[in-house]
KOLKOL-493647 format. One record per residue (C-alpha): residue in one letter; z, y, x. Coordinates in nm, 3 decimals. Layout:
BEGIN
+------+---------+---------+---------+
: resn :      c3 :      c2 :      c1 :
+------+---------+---------+---------+
:    a :       Z :       Y :       X :
...
+------+---------+---------+---------+
***
This chain:
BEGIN
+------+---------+---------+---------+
: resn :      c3 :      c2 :      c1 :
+------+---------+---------+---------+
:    x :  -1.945 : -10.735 :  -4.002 :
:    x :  -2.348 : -10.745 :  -4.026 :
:    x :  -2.331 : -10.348 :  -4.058 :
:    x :  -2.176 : -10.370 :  -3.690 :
:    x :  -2.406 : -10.570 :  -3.522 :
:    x :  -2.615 : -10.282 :  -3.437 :
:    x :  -2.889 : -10.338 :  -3.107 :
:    x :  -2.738 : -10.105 :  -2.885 :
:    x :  -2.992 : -10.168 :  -2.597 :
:    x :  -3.251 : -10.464 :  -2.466 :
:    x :  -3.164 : -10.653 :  -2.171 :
:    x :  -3.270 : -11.042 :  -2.080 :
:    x :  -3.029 : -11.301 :  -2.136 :
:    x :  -3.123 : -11.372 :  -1.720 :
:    x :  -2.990 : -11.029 :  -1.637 :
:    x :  -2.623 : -11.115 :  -1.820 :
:    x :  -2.646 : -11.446 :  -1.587 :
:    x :  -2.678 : -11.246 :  -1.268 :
:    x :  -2.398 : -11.024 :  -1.361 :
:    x :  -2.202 : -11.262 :  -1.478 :
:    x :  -2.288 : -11.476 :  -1.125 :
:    x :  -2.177 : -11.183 :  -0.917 :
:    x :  -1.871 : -11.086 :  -1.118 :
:    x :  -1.735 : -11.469 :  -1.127 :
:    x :  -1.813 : -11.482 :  -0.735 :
:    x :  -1.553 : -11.208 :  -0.673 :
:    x :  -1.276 : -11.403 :  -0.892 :
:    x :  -1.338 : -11.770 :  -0.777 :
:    x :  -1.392 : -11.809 :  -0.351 :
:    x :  -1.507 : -12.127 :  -0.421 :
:    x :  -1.826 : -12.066 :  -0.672 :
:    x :  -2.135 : -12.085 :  -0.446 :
:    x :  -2.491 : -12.036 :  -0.543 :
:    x :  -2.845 : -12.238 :  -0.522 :
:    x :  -3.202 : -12.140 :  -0.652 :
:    x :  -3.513 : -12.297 :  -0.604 :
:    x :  -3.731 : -12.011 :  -0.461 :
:    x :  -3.654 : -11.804 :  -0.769 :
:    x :  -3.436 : -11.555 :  -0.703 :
:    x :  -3.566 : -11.223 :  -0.864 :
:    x :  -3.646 : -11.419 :  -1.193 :
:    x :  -3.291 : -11.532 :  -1.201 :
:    x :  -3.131 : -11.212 :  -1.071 :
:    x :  -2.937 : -11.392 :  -0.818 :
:    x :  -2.985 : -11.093 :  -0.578 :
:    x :  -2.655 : -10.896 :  -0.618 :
:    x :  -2.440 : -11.254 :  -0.552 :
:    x :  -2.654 : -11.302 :  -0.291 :
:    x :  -2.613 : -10.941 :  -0.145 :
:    x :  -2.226 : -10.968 :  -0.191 :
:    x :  -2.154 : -11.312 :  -0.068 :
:    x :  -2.489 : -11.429 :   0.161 :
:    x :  -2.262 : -11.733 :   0.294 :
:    x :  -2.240 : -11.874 :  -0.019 :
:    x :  -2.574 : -11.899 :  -0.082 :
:    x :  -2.837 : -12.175 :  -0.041 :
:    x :  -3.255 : -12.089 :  -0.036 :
:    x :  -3.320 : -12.463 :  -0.118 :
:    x :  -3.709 : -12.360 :  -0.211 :
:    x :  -3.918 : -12.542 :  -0.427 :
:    x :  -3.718 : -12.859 :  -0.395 :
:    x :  -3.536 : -12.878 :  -0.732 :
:    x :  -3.422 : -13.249 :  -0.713 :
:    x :  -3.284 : -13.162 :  -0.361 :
:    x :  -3.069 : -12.870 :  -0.499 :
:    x :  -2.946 : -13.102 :  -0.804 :
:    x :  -2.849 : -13.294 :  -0.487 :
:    x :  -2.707 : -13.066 :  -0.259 :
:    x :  -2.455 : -12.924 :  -0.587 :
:    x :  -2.352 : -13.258 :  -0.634 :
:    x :  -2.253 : -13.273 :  -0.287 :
:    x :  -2.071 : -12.899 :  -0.309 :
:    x :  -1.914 : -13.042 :  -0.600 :
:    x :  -1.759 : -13.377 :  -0.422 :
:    x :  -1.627 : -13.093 :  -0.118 :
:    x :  -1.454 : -12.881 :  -0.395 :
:    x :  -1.694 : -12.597 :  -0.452 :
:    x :  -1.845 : -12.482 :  -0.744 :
:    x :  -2.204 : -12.485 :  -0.748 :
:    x :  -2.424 : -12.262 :  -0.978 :
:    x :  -2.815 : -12.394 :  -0.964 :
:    x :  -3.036 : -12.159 :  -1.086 :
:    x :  -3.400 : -12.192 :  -1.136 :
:    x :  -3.633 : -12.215 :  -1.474 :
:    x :  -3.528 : -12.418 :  -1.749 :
:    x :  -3.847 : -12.698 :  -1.734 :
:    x :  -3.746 : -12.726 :  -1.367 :
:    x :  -3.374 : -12.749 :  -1.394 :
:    x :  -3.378 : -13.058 :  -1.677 :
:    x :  -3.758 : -13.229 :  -1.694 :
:    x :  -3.835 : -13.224 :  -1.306 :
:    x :  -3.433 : -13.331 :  -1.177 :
:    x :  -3.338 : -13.520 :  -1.498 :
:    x :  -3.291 : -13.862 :  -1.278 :
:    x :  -3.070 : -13.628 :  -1.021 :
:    x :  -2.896 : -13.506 :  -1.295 :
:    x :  -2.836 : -13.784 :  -1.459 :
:    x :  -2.758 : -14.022 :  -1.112 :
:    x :  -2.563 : -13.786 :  -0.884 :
:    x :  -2.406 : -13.528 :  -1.142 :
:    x :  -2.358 : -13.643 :  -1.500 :
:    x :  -2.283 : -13.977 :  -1.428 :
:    x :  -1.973 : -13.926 :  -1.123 :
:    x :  -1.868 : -13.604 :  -1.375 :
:    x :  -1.986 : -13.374 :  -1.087 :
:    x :  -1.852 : -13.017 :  -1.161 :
:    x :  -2.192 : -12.863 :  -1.112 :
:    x :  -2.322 : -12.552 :  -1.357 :
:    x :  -2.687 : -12.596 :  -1.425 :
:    x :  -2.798 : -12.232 :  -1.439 :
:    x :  -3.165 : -12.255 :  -1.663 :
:    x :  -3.390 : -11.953 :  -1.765 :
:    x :  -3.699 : -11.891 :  -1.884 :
:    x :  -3.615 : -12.100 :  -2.190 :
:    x :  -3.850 : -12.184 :  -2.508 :
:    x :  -4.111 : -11.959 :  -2.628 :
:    x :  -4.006 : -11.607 :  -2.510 :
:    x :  -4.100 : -11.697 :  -2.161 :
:    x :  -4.418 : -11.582 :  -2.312 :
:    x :  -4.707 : -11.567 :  -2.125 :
:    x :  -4.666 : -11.882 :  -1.854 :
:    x :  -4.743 : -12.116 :  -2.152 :
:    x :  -4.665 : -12.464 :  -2.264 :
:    x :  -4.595 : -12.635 :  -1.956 :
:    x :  -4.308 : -12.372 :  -1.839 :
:    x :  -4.251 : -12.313 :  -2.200 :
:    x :  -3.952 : -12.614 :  -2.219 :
:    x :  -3.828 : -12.672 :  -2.618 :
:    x :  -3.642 : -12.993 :  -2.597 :
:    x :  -3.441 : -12.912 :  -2.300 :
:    x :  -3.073 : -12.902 :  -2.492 :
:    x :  -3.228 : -13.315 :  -2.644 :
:    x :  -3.226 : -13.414 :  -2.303 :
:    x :  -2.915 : -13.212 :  -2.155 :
:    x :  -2.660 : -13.297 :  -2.472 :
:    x :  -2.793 : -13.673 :  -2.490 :
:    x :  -2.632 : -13.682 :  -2.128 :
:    x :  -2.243 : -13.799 :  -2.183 :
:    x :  -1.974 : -13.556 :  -2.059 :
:    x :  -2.247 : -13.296 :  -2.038 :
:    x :  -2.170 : -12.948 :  -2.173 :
:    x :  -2.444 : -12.753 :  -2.336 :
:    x :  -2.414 : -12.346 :  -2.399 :
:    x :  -2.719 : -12.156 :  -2.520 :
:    x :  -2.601 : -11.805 :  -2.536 :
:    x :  -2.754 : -11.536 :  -2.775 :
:    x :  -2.749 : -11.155 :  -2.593 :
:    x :  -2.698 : -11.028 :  -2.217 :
:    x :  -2.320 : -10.963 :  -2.318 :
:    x :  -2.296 : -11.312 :  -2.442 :
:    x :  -2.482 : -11.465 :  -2.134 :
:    x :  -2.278 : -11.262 :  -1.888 :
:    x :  -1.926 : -11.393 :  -2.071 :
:    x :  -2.023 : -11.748 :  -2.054 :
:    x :  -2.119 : -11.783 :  -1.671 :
:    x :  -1.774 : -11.616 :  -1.592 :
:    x :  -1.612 : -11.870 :  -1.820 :
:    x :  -1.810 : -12.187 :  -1.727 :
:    x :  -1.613 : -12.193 :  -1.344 :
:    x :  -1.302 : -12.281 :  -1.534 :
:    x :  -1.421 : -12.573 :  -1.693 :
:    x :  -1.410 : -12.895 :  -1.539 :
:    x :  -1.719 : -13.067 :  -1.567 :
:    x :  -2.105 : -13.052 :  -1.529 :
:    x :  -2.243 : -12.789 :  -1.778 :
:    x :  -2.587 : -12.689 :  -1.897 :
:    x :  -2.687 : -12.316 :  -1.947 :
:    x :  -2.938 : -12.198 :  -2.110 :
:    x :  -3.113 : -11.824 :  -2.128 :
:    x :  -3.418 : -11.686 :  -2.163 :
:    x :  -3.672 : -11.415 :  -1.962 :
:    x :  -3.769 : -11.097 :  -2.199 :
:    x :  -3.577 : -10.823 :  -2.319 :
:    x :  -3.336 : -10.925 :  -2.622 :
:    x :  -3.135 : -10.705 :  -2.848 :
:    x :  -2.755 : -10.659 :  -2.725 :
:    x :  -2.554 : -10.687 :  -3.000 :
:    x :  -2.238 : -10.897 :  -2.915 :
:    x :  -1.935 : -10.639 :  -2.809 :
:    x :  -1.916 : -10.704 :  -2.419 :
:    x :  -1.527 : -10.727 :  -2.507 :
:    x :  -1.576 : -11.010 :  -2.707 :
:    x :  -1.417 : -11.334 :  -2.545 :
:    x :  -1.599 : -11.660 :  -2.470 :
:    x :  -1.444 : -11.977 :  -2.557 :
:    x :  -1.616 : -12.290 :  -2.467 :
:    x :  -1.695 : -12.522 :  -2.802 :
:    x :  -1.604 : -12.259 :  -3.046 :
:    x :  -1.800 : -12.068 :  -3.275 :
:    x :  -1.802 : -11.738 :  -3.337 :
:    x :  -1.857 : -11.617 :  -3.706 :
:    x :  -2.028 : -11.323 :  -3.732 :
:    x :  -2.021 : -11.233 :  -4.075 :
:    x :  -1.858 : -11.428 :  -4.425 :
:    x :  -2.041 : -11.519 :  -4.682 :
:    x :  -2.046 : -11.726 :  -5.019 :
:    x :  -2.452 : -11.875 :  -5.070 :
:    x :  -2.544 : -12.008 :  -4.785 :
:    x :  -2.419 : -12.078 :  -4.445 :
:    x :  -2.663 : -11.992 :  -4.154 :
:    x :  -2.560 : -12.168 :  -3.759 :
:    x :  -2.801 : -11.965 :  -3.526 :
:    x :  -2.816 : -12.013 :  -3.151 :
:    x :  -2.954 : -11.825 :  -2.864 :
:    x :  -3.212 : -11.567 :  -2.949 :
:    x :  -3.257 : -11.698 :  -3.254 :
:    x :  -2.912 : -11.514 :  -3.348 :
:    x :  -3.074 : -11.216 :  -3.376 :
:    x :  -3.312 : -11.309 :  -3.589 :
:    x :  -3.045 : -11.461 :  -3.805 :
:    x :  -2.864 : -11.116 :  -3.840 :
:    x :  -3.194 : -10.926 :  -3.914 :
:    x :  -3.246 : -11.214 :  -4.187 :
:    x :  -2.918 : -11.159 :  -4.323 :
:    x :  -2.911 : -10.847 :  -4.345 :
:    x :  -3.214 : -10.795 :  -4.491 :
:    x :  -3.196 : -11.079 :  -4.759 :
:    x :  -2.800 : -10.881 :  -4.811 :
:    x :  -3.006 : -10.539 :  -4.910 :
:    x :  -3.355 : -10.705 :  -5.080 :
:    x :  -3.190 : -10.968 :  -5.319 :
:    x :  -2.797 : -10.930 :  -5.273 :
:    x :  -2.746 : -11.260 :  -5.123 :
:    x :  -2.408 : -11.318 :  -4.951 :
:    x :  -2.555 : -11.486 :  -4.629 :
:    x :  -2.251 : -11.639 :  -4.422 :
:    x :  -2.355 : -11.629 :  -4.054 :
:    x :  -2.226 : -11.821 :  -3.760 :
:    x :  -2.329 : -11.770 :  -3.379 :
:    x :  -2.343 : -12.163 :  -3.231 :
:    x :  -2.335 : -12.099 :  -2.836 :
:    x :  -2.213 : -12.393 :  -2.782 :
:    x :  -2.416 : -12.692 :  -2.877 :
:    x :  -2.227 : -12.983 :  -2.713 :
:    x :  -1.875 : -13.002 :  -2.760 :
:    x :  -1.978 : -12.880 :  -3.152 :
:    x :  -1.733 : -12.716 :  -3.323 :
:    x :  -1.802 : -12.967 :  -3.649 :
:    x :  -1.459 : -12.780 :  -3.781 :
:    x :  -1.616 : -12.437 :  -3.819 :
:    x :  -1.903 : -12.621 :  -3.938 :
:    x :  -1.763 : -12.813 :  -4.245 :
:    x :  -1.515 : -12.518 :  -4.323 :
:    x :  -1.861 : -12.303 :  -4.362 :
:    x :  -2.023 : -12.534 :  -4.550 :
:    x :  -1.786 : -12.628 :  -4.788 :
:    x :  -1.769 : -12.308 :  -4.947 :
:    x :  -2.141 : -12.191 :  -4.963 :
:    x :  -2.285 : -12.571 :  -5.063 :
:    x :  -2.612 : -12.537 :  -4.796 :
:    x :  -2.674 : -12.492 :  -4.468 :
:    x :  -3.033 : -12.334 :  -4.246 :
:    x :  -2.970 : -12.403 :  -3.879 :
:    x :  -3.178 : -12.147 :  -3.646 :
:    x :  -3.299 : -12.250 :  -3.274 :
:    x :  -3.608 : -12.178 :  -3.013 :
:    x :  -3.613 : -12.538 :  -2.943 :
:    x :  -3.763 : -12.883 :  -3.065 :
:    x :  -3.613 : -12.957 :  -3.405 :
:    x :  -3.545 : -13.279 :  -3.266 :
:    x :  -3.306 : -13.290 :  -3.058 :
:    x :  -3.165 : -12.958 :  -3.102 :
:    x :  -2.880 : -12.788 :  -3.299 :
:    x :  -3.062 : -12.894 :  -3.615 :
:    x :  -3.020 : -13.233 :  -3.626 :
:    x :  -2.652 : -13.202 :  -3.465 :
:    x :  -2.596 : -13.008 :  -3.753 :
:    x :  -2.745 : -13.274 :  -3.950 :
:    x :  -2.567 : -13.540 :  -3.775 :
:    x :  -2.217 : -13.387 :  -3.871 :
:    x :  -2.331 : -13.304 :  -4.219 :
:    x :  -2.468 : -13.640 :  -4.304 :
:    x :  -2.153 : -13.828 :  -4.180 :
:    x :  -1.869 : -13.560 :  -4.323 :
:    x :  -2.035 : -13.355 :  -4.609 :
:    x :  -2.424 : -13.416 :  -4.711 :
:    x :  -2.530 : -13.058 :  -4.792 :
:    x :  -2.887 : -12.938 :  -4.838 :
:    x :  -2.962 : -12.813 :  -4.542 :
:    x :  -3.332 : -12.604 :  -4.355 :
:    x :  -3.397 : -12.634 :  -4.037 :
:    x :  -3.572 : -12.327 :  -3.843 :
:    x :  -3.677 : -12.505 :  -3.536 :
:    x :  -4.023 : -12.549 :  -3.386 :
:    x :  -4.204 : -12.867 :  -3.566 :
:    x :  -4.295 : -13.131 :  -3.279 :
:    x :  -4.549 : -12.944 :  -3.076 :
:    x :  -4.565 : -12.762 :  -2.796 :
:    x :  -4.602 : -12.381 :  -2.671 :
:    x :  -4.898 : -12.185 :  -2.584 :
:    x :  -4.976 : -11.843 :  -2.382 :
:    x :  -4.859 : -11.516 :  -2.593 :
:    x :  -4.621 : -11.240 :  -2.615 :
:    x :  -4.290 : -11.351 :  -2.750 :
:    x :  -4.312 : -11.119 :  -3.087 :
:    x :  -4.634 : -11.332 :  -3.138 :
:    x :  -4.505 : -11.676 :  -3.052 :
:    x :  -4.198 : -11.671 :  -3.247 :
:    x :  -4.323 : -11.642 :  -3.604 :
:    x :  -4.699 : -11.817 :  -3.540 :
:    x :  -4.424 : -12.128 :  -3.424 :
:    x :  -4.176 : -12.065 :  -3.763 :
:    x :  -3.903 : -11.863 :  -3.561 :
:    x :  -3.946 : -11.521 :  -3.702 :
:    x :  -3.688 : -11.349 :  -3.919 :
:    x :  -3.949 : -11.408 :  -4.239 :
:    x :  -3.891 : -11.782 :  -4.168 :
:    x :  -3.553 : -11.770 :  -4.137 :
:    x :  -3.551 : -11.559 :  -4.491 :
:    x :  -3.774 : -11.803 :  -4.672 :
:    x :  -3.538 : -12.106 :  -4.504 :
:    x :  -3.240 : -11.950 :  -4.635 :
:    x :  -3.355 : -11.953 :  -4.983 :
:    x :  -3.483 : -12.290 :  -5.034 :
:    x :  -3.171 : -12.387 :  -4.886 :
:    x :  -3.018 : -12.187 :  -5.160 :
:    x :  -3.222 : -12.357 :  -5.419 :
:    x :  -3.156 : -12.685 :  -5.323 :
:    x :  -2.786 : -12.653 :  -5.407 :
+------+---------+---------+---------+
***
């Protein structure tokens, strides 16, 4: 499978989101829109072209849009919110928590501009323990998807599920390399390639760097990498997780997020209370961002595919 999961372009994980917000406003009537003054950074322009009546300019007034969706929710629609990740979970986490997690509100939390690829903004924009604070939240569902096709597949498929939901994608260019046939199924993971030493549960854009890691470790050292695409990171799919496991004997978990908190110590979590298996986490290590291009960020912080490499075999030597 890892010789098919060729790059065939670069497009933003935000760009599949306002595709996938414009193609899921012709199916469902009752999906409306918010953003909170951000609308070219969220590429909410071609819903709002198409459907300008369902569409609310709330401005910079995030805790009032957390409110207003919670109210669309209670009259039947389906809100999306869409504004940067640091403003849609650290600056409305009482709203969220209060008026939408709490009653079950069915609102979709639309967040970009996630983790270190937002690049040059810095640490405070720079969020990395956003999916913590969403997944801690009960009844929330959490989805950090890994490509534009990915992205686009989950926002159509998040208006069928009942329920507040978290979504999480990012701001620069990314390789596309999930087919844009693929389905999306809520809470279940997608294997991308089987393998026999080690088992390797990637999320968002640290997928890719999974792949290249895998592939490259496949060709350098012949070392059967088993990889597994984890988009969504509450409900878990601890099935997938233990069947993987079980048969390669160690784990690496890959994420652009705060290892605490993250997919990591879910991971961990699941292992430690079914099947204790050495496992690495690639994760960044309880600090926070800084101003740089993504390419820079990512392995100065541990994310790079070299890190993922050198993860996967001391995993591999721990067995």
């Amino acid at each position: 499978m890892l010789d098919k999961l060729v790059a065939t372009d670069k497009k933003a994980t935000r760009d599949g989101f306002g595709a996938g917000l414009l193609e899921v406003g012709k199916k469902n009537p009752d999906v409306v829109a918010l953003c909170a003054d951000l609308v070219g950074s969220l590429k909410m322009q071609g819903f709002i072209n198409e459907f300008p009546d369902r569409f609310i300019q709330v401005g910079i007034a995030e805790a009032n849009m957390m409110g207003l969706a919670a109210g669309l929710a209670t009259g039947g629609k389906i809100p999306y919110t869409g504004t940067f990740a640091n403003f849609s979970t650290g600056r409305v986490y009482d709203q969220i928590r209060q008026s939408i997690a709490y009653s079950h509100k069915n609102v979709k939390i639309c967040a970009s501009h996630a983790g270190l690829t937002l690049g040059e903004d810095g640490a405070t924009h720079q969020i990395l323990e956003d999916m913590g604070m969403m997944q801690m939240l009960p009844g929330m569902t959490v989805i950090n998807p890994c490509d534009y096709n990915q992205t686009k597949a989950a926002t159509i498929a998040i208006a069928d599920h009942e329920g507040p939901v978290y979504l999480r994608f990012g701001r620069p260019g990314w390789p596309v390399f999930i087919p844009e046939d693929m389905p999306f199924e809520i809470g279940k993971a997608l294997k991308l390639k089987e393998g026999s030493d080690v088992s390797v549960f990637a999320t968002g854009h640290l997928v890719w760097n999974a792949v290249e890691a895998a592939r490259q470790l496949e060709k350098e050292e012949g070392i059967s990498v088993e990889l597994i695409n984890i988009h969504t990171i509450k409900p878990l799919d601890e099935a997938a997780i233990l069947e993987s496991v079980r048969k390669t004997g160690c784990a690496v978990t890959a994420e652009e997020h705060q290892r605490l908190g993250g997919l990591g110590s879910s991971v961990a979590e699941v292992l430690a209370e079914n099947h204790p298996t050495p496992l690495e986490i690639v994760a960044v290590q309880d600090s926070f961002g800084e101003s740089g291009k993504p390419d820079q960020l990512l392995p100065k912080y541990g994310l790079g595919v070299e890190d993922v490499k050198a993860a996967i075999k001391r995993a591999i030597k721990r067995k």
